[in-house]
C-alpha positions as CSV (number, residue, x, y, z in Angstrom):
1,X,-32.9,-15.7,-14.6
2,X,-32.0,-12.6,-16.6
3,X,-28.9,-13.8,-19.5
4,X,-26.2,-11.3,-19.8
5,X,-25.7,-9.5,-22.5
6,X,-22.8,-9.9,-25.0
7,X,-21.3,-6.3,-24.7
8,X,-21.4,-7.0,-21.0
9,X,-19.8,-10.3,-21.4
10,X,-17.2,-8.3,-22.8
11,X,-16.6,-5.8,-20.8
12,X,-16.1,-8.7,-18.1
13,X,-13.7,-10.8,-20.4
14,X,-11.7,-7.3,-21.0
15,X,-11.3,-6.7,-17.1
16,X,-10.3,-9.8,-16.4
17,X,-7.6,-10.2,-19.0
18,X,-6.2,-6.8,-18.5
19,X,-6.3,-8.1,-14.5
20,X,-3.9,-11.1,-15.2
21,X,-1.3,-8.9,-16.8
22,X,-1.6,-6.0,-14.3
23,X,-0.6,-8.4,-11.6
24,X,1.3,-10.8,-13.0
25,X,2.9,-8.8,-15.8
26,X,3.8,-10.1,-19.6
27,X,2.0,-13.2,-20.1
28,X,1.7,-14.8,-23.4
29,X,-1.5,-15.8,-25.6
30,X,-1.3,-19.2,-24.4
31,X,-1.2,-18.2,-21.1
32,X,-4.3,-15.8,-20.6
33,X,-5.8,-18.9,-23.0
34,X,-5.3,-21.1,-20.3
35,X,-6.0,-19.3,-17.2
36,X,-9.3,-17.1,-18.4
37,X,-10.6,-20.9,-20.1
38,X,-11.7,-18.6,-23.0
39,X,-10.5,-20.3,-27.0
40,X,-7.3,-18.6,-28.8
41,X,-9.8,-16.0,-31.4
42,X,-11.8,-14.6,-28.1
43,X,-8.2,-13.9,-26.7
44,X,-6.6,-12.3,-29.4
45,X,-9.8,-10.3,-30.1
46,X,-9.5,-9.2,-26.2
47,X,-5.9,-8.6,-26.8
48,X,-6.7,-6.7,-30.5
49,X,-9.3,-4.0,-27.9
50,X,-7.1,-3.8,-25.0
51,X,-4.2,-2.7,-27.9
52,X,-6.4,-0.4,-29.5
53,X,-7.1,1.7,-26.6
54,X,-3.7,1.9,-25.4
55,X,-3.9,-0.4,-22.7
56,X,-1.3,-3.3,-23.9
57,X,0.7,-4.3,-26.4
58,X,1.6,-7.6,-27.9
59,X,5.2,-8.3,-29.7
60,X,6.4,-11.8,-31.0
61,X,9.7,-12.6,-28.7
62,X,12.8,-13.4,-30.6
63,X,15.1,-15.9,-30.0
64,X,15.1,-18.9,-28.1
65,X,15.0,-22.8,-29.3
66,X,11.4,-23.3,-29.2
67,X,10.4,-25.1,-32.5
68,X,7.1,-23.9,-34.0
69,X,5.6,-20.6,-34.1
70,X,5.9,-18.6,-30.3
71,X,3.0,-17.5,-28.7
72,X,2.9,-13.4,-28.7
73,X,3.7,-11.7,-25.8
74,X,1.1,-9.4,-24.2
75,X,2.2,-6.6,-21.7
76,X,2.2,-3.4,-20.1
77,X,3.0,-0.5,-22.3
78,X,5.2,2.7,-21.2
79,X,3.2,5.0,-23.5
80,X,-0.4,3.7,-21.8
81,X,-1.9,5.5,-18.9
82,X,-0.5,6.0,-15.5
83,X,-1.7,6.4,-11.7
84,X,-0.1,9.6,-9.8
85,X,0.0,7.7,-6.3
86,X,1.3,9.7,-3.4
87,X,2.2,8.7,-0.1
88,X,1.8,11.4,2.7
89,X,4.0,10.4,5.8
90,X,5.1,12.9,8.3
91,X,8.1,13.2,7.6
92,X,8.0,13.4,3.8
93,X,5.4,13.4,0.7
94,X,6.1,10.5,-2.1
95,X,4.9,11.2,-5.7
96,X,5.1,8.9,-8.1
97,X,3.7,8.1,-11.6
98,X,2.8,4.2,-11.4
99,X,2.3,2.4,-14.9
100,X,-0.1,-1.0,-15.3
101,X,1.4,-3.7,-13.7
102,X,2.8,-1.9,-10.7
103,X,6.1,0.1,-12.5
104,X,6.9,3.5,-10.9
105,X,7.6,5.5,-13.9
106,X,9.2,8.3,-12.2
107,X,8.9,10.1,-8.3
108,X,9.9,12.8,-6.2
109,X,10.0,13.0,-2.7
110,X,9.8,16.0,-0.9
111,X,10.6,16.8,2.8
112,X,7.6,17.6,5.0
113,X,8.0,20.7,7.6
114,X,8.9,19.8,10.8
115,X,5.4,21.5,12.0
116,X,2.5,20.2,10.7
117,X,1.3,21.5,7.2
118,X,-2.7,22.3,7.0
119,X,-4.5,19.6,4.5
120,X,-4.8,22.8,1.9
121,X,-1.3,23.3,1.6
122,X,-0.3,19.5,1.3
123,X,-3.1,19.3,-1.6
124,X,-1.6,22.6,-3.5
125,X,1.9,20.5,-3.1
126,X,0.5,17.1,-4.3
127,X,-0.8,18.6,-7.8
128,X,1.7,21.1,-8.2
129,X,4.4,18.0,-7.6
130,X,1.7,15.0,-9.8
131,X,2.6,17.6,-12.5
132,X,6.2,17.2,-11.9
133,X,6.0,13.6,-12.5
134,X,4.2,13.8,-15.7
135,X,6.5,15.4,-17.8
136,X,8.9,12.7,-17.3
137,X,6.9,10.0,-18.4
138,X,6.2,9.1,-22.2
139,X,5.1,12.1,-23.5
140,X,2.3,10.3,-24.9
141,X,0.8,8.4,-21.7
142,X,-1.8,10.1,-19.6
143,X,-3.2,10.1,-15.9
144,X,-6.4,7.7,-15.2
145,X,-6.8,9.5,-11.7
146,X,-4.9,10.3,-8.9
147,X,-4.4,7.4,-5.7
148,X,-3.8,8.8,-2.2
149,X,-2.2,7.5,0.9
150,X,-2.8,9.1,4.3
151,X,-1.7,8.2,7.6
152,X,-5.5,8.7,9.5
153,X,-9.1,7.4,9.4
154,X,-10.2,8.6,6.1
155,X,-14.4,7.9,4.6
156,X,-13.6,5.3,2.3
157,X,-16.7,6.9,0.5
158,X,-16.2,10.8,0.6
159,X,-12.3,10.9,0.7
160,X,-12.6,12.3,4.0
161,X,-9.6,12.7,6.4
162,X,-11.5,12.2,9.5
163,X,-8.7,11.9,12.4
164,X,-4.8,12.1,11.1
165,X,-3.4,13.0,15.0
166,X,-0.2,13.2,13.6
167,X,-0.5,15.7,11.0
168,X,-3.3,17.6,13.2
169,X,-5.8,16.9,10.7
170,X,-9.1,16.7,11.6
171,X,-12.3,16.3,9.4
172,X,-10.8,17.4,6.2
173,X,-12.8,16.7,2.8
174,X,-8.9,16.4,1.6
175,X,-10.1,14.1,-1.8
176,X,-12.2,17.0,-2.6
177,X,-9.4,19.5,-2.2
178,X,-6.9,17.7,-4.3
179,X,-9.3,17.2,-7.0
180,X,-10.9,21.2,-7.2
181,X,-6.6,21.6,-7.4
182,X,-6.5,19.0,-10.4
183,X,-7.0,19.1,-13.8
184,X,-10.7,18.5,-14.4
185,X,-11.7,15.0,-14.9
186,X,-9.0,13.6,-12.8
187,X,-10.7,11.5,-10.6
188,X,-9.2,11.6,-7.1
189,X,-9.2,8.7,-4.3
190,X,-8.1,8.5,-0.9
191,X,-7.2,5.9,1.4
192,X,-5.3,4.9,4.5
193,X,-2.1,4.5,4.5
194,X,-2.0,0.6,6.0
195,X,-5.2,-0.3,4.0
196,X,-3.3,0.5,0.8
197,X,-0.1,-1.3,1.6
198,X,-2.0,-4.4,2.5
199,X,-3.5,-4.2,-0.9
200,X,-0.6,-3.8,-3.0
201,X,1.4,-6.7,-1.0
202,X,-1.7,-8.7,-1.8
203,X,-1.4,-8.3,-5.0
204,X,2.1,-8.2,-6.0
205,X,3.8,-8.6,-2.7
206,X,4.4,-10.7,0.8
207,X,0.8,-11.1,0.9
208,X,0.2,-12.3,-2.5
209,X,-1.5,-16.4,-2.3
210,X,-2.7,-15.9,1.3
211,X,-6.3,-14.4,1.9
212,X,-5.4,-13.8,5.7
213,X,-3.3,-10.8,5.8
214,X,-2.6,-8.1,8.3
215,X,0.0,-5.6,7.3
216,X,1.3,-3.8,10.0
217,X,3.1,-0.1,9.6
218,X,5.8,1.2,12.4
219,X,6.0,5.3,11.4
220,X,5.5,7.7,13.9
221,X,1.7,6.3,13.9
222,X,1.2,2.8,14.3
223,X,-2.0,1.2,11.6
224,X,-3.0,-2.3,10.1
225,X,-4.4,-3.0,6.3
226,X,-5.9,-6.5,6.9
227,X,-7.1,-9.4,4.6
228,X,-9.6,-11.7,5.4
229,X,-10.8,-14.5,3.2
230,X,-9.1,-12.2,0.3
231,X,-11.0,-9.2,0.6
232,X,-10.2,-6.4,2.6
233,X,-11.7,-5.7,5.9
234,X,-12.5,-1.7,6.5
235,X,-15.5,-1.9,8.7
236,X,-18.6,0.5,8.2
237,X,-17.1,3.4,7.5
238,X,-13.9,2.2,6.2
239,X,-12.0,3.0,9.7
240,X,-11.2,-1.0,10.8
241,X,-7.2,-1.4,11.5
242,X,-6.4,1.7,13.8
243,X,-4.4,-0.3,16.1
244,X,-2.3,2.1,17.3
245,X,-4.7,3.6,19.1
246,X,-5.6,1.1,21.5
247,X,-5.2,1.0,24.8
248,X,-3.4,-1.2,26.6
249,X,-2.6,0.9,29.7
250,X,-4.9,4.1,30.8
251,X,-2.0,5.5,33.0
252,X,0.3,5.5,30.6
253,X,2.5,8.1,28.2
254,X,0.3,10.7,26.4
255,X,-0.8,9.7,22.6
256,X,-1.2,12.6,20.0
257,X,-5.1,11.5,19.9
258,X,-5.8,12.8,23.7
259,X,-5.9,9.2,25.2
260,X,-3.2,7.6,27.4
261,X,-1.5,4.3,26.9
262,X,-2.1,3.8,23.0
263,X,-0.1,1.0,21.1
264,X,1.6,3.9,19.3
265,X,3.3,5.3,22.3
266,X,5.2,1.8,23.0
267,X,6.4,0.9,19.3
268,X,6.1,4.0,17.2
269,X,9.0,6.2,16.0
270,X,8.6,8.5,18.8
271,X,8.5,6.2,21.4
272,X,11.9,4.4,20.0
273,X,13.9,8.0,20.1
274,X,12.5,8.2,23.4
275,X,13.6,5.1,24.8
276,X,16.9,4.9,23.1
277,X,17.7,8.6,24.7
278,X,17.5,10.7,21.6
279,X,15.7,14.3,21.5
280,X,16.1,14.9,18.1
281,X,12.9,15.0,16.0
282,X,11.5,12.0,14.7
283,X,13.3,11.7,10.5
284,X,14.3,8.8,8.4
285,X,17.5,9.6,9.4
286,X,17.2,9.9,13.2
287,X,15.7,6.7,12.9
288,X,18.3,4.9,10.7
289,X,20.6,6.0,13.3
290,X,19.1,4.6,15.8
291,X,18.6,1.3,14.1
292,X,23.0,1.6,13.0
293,X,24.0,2.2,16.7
294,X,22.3,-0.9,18.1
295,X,23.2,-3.3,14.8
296,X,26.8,-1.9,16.1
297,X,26.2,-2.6,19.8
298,X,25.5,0.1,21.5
299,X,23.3,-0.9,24.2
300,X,21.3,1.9,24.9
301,X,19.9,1.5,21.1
302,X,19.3,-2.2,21.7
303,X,17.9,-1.9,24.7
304,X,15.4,0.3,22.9
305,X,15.0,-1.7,19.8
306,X,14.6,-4.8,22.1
307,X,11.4,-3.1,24.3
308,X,9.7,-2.0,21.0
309,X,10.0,-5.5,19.6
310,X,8.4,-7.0,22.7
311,X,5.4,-4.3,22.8
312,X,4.8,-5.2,19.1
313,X,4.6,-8.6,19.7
314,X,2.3,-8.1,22.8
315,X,0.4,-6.0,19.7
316,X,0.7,-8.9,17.4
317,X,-0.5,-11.7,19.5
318,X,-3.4,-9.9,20.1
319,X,-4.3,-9.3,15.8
320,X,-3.2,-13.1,15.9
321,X,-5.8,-13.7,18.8
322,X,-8.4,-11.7,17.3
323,X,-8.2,-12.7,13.3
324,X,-6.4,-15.7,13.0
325,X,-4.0,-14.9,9.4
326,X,-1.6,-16.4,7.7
327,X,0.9,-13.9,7.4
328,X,1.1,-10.8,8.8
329,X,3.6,-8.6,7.3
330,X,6.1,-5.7,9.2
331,X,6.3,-2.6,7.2
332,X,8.2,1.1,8.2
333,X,10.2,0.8,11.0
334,X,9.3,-2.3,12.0
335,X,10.7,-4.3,9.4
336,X,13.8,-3.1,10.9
337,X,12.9,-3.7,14.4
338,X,11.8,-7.6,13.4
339,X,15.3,-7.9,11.7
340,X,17.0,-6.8,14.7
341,X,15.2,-7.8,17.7
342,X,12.8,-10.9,16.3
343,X,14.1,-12.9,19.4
344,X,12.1,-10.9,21.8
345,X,9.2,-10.2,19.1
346,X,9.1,-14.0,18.8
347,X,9.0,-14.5,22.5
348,X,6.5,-11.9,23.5
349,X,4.0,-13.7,20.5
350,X,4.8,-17.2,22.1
351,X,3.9,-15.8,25.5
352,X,0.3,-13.8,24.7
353,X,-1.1,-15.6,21.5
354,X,-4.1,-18.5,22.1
355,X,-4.3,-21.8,20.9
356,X,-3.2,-23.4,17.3
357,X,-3.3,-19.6,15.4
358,X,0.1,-19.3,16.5
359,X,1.3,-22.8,15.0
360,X,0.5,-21.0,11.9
361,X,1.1,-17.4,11.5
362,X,4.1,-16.2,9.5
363,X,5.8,-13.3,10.6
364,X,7.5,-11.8,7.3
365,X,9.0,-8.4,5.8
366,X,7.1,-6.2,2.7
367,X,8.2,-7.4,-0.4
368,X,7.6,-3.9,-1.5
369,X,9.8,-2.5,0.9
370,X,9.3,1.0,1.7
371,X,6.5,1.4,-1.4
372,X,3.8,-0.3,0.0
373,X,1.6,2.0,0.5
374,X,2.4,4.3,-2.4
375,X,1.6,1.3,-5.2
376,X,-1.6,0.4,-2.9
377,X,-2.3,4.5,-3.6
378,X,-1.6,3.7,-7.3
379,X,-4.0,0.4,-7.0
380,X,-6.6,2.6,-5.5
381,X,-6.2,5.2,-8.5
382,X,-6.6,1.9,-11.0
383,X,-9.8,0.6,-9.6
384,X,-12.4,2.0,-12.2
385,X,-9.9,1.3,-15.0
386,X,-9.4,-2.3,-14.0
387,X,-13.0,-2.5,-13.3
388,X,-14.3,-1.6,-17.1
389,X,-11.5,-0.7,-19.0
390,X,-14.0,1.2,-21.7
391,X,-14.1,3.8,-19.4
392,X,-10.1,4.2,-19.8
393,X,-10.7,7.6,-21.5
């Protein structure tokens, strides 16, 4: 059997320690002593490497009624690198700069035309906006790559948009457009939207201490990042989780992919503005209203809110069915939807979900909120730093 190789060694103890405190935040000497089972030199060596290349800092905290000499503190720093994570949603485009250990560091968020914008244009607003963020970070941190969330089937390998129906994209090599845009050496990495915010939940969020997770997103498309035995499930070609477009009724209303009867056209955005009467295009704030006029009684919002929940818990029983997790999480609009009308959500999962699974599932909100999938754009865009952390520049 081949014996690894000190510098190796190493590198693996360096990953690992910088791992604890990206998820877990400032954790003091004692602490990473404890949990990587390494003695107190080999930590503050890791600790003496990880401060050297910008990556952490240690401080000695003050105060306090401890007797004895405190253990030193070792966290994130504001002047260490940063992840530009973006989150591309119909409506709107989310930039942000994203420090170790999850902080957003500064974002803008810019309105997306009601029409559509081609993949080249969105790309030329992404850098243009990552540069935006930049300057208003420390002046003396710097980008490790650039994370990307999209709402389609994307090549998990190629950074390929392969089918975004609601932004009309088709087959657009979107990674490699964002990075030809970027400043050179900026590595660039796509992902789908759901995927991403089951990620970051995992790590820092509702998800975090289950390894059965499904994280399911309500925005005018309907998708599910999922979890199983702790590591994410993407299928072959990293397109596992489009639940919004199955069908569960041939003859029914036309979905934006071509097919009739998709999940998406009974609980997605559109479909709620539909039901509840409105013709107004689909914005965070024709959907807040929506969700305002049935918390205040008005029935034909209710009414609306009340079918949506019931078709997502039809959709949810089946995922229950299917994968049998632990939690499954309601992000987008449906966290609102499951605050409003869990009742009926609860009833329609009763009613369609098999055997014991259902004893156990959790139904619960994001603990991230409405950042979900931007920080799992900003995990994405840590991966190789996390990974070997000599590589950070």
């Amino acid at each position: 059997m081949p014996v690894a190789r000190p510098d190796a060694i190493r590198r693996h103890n360096l990953a690992l320690l910088l791992g604890q405190v990206h998820r877990d935040g400032e954790l003091t000497r004692a602490e990473l002593t404890q949990r990587l089972d390494l003695n107190r030199s080999t930590i503050g060596s890791l600790v003496a490497d990880l401060t050297e290349l910008g990556l952490l800092e240690e401080w000695v905290p003050s105060g306090g009624d401890r007797a004895g000499r405190p253990s030193h503190v070792v966290g994130p720093r504001q002047d260490g690198p940063y992840a530009i994570a973006v989150d591309i949603d119909v409506t709107h485009l989310t930039i942000a700069a994203v420090g170790i250990g999850g902080h957003v560091l500064s974002r803008h968020t810019l309105p997306m035309d009601p029409t559509p914008s081609p993949a080249e244009l969105v790309a030329k607003h992404i850098v243009a906006a990552a540069a935006n963020v930049g300057v208003e970070v420390d002046e003396r941190a710097w980008p490790i790559g650039i994370g990307i969330s999209v709402p389609g089937t994307v090549d998990w390998h190629s950074g390929t948009v392969e089918f975004a129906p609601n932004l009309t994209w088709r087959h657009e090599e979107f990674g490699a457009m964002v990075a030809a845009l970027a400043p050179p050496g900026l590595r660039v990495v796509v992902g789908n939207d759901a995927d991403l915010a089951v990620i970051a939940e995992h790590v820092r969020g509702g998800g975090r201490g289950s390894d059965d997770v499904v994280y399911l997103i309500g925005r005018i498309g309907v998708g599910a990042g999922i979890i199983v035995n702790g590591t994410p499930l993407r299928g072959h070609d990293g397109y596992a989780g489009e639940v919004g477009h199955n069908v569960v009724d041939a003859s029914g209303p036309q979905c934006h992919c071509g097919k009739r009867g998709c999940v998406e056209t009974y609980v997605g955005e559109n479909a709620l503005l539909e039901l509840a009467g409105r013709t107004e295009p689909v914005t965070a704030g024709s959907i807040a209203a929506v969700f305002a006029d049935a918390a205040a009684g008005d029935e034909r919002a209710s009414s609306a809110v009340r079918a949506v929940a019931a078709a997502l818990g039809r959709t949810i029983a089946s995922l229950v069915n299917v994968l049998n997790p632990e939690r499954v999480l309601l992000g987008g609009s449906f966290t609102e939807v499951f605050r409003l009308a869990e009742k009926e959500m609860m009833e329609a999962l009763d009613s369609h979900t098999m055997g014991d699974s259902r004893n156990t599932v959790q139904l619960c909100t994001p603990r991230l909120g409405d950042d979900s999938s931007l920080l799992g754009a900003a995990e994405l865009a840590f991966g190789a730093l996390l990974a070997d952390p000599l590589v950070t520049r």
